[in-house]
C-alpha positions as CSV (number, residue, x, y, z in Angstrom):
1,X,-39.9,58.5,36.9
2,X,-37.8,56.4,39.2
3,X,-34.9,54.1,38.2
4,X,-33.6,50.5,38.8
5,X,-31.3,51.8,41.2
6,X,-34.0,54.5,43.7
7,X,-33.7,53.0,46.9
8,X,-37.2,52.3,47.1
9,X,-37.5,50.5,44.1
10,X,-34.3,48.1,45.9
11,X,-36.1,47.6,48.9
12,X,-38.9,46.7,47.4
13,X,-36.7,44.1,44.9
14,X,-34.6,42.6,47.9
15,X,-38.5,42.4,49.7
16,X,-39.5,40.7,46.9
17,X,-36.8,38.2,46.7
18,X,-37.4,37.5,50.2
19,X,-40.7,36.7,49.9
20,X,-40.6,34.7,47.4
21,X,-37.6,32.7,48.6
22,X,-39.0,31.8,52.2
23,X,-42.1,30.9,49.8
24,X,-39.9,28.2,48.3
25,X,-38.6,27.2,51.9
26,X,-41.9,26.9,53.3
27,X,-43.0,24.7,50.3
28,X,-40.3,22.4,50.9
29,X,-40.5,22.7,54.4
30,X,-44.1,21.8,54.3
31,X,-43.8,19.0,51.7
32,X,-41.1,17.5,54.2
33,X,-44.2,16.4,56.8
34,X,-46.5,15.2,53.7
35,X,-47.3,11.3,54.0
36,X,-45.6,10.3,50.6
37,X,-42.5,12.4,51.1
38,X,-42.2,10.4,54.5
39,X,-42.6,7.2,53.0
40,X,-40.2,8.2,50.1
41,X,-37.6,9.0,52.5
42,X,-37.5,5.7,54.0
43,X,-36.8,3.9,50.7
44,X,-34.0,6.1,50.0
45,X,-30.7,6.7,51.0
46,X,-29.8,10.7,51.2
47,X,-26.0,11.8,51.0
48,X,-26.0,15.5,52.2
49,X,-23.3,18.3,51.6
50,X,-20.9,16.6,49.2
51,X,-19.0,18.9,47.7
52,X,-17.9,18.5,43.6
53,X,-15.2,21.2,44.0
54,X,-12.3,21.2,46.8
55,X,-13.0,24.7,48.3
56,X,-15.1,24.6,51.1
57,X,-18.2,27.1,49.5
58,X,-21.9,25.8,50.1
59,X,-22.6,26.9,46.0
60,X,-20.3,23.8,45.6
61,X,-21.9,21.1,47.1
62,X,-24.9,18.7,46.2
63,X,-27.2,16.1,47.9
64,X,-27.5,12.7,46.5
65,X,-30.6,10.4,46.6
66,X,-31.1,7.2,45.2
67,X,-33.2,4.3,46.3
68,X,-32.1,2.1,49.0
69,X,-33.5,-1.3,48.1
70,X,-31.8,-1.0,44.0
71,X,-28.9,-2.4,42.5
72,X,-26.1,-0.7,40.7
73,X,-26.0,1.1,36.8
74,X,-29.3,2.8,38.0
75,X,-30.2,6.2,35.7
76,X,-28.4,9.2,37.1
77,X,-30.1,12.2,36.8
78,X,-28.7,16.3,37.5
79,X,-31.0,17.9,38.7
80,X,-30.5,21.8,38.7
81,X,-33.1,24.5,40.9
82,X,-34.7,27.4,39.4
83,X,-35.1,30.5,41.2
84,X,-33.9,33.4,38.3
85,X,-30.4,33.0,39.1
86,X,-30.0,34.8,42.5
87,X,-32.4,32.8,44.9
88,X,-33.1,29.1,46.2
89,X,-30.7,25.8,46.0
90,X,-30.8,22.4,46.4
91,X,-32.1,22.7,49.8
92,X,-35.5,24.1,48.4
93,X,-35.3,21.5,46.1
94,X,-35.2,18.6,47.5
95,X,-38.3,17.2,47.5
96,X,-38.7,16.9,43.9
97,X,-34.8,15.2,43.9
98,X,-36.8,12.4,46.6
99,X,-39.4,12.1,44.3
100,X,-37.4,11.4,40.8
101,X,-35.3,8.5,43.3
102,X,-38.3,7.1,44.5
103,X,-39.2,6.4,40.9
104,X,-35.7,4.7,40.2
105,X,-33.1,7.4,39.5
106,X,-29.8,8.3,41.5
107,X,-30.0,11.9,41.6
108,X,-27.6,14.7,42.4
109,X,-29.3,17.6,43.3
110,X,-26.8,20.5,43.0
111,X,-26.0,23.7,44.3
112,X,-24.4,27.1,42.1
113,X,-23.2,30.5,42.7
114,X,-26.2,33.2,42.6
115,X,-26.6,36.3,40.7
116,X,-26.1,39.7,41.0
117,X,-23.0,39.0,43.3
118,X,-22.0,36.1,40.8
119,X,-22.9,36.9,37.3
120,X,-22.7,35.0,34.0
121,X,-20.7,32.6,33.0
122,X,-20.4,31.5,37.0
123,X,-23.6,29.4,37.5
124,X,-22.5,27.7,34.3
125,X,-19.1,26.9,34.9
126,X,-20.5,25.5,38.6
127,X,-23.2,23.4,36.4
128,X,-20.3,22.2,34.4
129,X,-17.9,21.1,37.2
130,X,-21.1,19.5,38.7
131,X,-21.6,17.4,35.7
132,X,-18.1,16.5,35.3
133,X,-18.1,15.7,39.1
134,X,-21.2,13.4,38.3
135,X,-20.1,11.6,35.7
136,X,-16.6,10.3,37.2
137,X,-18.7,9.6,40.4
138,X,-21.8,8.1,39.6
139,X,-20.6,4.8,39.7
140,X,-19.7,5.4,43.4
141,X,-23.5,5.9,44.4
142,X,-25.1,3.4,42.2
143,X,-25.4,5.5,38.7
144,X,-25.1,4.7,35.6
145,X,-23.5,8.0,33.6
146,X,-23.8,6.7,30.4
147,X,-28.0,6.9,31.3
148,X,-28.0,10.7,32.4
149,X,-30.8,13.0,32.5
150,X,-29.9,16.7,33.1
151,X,-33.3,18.6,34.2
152,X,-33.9,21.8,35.5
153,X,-36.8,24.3,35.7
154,X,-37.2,28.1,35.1
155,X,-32.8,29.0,35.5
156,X,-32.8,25.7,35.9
157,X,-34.3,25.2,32.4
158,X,-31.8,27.9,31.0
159,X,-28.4,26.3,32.4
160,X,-29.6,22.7,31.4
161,X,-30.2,23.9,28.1
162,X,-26.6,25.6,28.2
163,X,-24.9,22.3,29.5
164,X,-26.4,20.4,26.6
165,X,-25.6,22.5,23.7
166,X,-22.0,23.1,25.4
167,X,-21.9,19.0,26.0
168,X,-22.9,18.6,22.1
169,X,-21.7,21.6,19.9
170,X,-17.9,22.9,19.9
171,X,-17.8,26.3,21.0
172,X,-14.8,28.3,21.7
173,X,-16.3,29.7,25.0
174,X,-13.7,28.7,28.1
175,X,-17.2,27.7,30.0
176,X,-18.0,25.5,26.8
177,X,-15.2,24.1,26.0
178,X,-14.7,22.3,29.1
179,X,-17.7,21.0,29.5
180,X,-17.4,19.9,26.0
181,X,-13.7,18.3,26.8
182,X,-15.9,16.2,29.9
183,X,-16.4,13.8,26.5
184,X,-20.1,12.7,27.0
185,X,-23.5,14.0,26.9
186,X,-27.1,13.4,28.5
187,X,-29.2,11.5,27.3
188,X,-32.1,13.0,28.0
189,X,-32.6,16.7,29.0
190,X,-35.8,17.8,30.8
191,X,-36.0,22.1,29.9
192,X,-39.2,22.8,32.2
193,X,-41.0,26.4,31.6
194,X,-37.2,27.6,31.4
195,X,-36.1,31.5,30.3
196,X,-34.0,30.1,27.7
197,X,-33.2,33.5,26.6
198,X,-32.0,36.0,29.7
199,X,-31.6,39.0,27.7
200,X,-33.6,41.4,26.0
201,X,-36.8,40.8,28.5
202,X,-38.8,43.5,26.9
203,X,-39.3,40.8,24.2
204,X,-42.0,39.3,26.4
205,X,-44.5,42.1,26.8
206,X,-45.0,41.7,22.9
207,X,-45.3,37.9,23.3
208,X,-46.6,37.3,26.8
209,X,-50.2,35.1,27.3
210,X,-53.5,36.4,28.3
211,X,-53.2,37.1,31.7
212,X,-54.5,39.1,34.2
213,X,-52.9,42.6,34.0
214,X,-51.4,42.4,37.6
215,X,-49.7,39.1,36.7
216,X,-48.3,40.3,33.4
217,X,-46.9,43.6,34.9
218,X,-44.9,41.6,37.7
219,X,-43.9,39.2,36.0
220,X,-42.5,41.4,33.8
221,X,-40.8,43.4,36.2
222,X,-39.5,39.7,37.1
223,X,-37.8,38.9,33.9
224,X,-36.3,42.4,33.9
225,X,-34.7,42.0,36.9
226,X,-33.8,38.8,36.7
227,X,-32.0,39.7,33.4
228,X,-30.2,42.8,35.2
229,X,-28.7,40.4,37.7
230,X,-27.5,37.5,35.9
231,X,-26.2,40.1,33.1
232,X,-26.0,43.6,34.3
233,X,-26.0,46.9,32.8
234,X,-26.5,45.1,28.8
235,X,-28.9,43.1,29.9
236,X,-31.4,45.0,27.1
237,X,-29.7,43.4,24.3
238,X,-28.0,40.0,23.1
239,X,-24.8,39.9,23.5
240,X,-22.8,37.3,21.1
241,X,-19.9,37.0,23.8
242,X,-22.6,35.5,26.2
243,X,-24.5,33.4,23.6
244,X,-24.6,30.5,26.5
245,X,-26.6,33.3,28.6
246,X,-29.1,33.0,25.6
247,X,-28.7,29.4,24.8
248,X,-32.4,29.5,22.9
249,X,-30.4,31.9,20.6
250,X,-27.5,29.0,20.0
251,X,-29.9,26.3,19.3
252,X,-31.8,28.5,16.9
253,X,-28.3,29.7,15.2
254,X,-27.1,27.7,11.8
255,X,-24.5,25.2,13.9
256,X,-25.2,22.0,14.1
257,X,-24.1,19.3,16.7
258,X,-21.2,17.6,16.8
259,X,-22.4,14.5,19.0
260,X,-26.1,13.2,19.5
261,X,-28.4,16.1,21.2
262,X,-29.8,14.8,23.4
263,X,-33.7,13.8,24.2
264,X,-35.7,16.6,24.8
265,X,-38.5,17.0,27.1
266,X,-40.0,20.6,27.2
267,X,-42.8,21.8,29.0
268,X,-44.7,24.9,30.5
269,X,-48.0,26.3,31.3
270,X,-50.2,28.2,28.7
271,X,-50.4,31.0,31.2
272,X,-46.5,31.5,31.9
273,X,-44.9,34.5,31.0
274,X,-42.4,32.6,29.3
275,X,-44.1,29.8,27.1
276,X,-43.0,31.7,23.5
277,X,-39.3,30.7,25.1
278,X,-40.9,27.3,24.8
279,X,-42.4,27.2,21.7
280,X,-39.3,28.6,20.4
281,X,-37.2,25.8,21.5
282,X,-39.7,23.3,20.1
283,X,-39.7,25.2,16.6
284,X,-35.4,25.3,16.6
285,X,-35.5,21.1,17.8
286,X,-38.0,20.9,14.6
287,X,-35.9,22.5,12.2
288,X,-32.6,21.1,13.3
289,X,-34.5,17.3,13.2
290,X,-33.9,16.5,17.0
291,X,-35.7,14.6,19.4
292,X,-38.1,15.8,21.6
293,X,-41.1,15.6,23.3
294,X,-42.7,19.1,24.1
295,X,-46.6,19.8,26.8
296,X,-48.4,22.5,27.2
297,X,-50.3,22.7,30.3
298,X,-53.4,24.9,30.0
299,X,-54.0,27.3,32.5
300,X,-50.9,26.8,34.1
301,X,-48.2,29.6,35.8
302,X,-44.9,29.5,36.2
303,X,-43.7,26.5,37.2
304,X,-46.9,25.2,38.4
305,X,-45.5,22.1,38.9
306,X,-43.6,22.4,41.8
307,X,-47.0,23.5,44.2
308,X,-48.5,20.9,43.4
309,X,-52.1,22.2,43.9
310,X,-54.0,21.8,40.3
311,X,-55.1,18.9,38.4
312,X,-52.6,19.7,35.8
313,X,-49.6,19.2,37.9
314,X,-50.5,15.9,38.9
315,X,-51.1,15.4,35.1
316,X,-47.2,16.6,34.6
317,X,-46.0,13.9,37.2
318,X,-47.3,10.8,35.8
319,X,-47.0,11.5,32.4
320,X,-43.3,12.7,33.1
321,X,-42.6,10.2,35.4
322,X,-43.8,7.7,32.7
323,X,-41.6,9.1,30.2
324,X,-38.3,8.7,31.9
325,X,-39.5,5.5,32.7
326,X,-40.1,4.3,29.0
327,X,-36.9,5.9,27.8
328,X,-34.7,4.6,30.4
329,X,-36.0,1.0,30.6
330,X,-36.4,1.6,34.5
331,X,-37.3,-1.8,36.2
């Protein structure tokens, strides 16, 4: 039996990655030419390349969008991609960062350093000079930072997750403790069909959906590797030095906040590898007595959302979209 390191099992990984990352361009790419994107573009303003640290890397730059025609204190959301750690970026991204400003929001659609050359804590500590960038500059574009959403999906989900329990519990974690010392947290975070715990993937085989065996054998191998390169060689067990890799395991630990958590929204598909992660986040908000708001989507992959293609994704974008309206009073 081969090993994670036989060159053919590598090639097939970096193939793998390839594929599914010119996927992601090609969906954005595509989305670019559809008639509502268009429109959208034309009632926004887009700020490209800005970077939130001084030295000169694209992992530390973001886009901002935010609607042309609005005033000033609008919402501000974060928005942070998915792509396990070590693939995509704002640039894939982007059309669901047009489609949150068309509805009202300023949003900063961020970049990070990718796994395996940059492991953990580094797309954390990015997310965390990203959000303290944000919230000294919001103003600037329009935003409101005292009305932030943080959202991600998939890593995404994970490093949002992170940000918030490092934003609301004091942790003696370097990573943690500044962004706890940026002195304010979101008010909402949106955790959508996120691995909120990296390590230990063999954990979902036991609690992985009904789905068809091809599916459930690579997305397994998925979460495996994705774990290997965000972690490395201990990426079998929790560790409690990298809790904040595992932030599912801090929320479901006995500490309690030390400012207001903020509003949950939670969501995944019935038929993603990674709903338990879900439903364990929505069982540690229950018994800690925070807010949230969790969906399930039936039938629905891994972040189905973002193709766009069922019935249940269009379901997603109205009721979410009608969520953040309601709870930030948007006009």
């Amino acid at each position: 039996m081969g090993t994670l390191n036989d060159p053919g099992k590598l090639k097939f990984r970096q193939f793998r990655k390839r594929l599914f990352e010119n996927s992601f361009r090609l969906i954005a790419w595509s989305k670019d030419f559809s008639g509502y994107q268009q429109a959208a573009r034309k009632r926004c303003k887009i700020y490209r390349n800005i970077a939130y640290l001084s030295d000169g890397r694209k992992a530390h730059q973001l886009d901002i969008f935010r609607p042309d025609a609005a005033g000033r204190d609008l919402p501000v959301m974060m928005y942070i991609h998915g792509g396990g750690f070590t693939m995509c970026s704002k640039d894939t991204h982007r059309g669901i960062c047009l489609a949150y400003a068309d509805h009202g929001h300023v949003v900063f659609n961020i970049n990070y350093r990718l796994s395996p050359k940059y492991k953990f804590p580094a797309a954390l500590e990015d997310v965390g000079h990203a959000f303290a960038w944000i919230v000294q500059n919001a103003r600037q574009y329009g935003g409101d930072p005292e009305r932030m959403v943080v959202s991600g999906e998939s890593a995404g989900g994970n490093l949002t997750l992170a940000l918030a329990i490092s934003s609301c519990f004091q942790r003696l974690e370097p990573v943690a403790q500044a962004i706890w010392d940026v002195g304010v947290a979101p008010k909402i975070i949106m955790v959508m069909c996120g691995m909120l715990q990296v390590s230990a993937p063999r954990r979902l085989k036991r609690v992985c959906p009904a789905i068809n065996p091809f599916s459930k054998a690579m997305d397994l191998t998925i979460a495996r590797d994705v774990s290997r390169a965000y972690l490395g060689r201990t990426y079998r067990t929790p560790d409690p030095e990298r809790e904040l890799a595992d932030p599912l395991l801090a929320l479901e630990s006995d500490a309690n906040p030390s400012r207001q958590f903020p509003l949950t929204y939670a969501m995944c598909g019935t038929h993603d590898i990674l709903l338990d992660d879900t439903k364990r986040l929505e069982r540690a908000l229950n018994q800690k007595g925070l807010p949230h708001v969790v969906r399930y989507f039936p039938n629905q992959g891994h972040a189905f959302h973002l193709l766009g293609l069922s019935r249940q994704a269009g379901i997603f974008w109205r009721e979410n979209l009608e969520f953040l309206h309601k709870q930030m009073a948007i006009a």
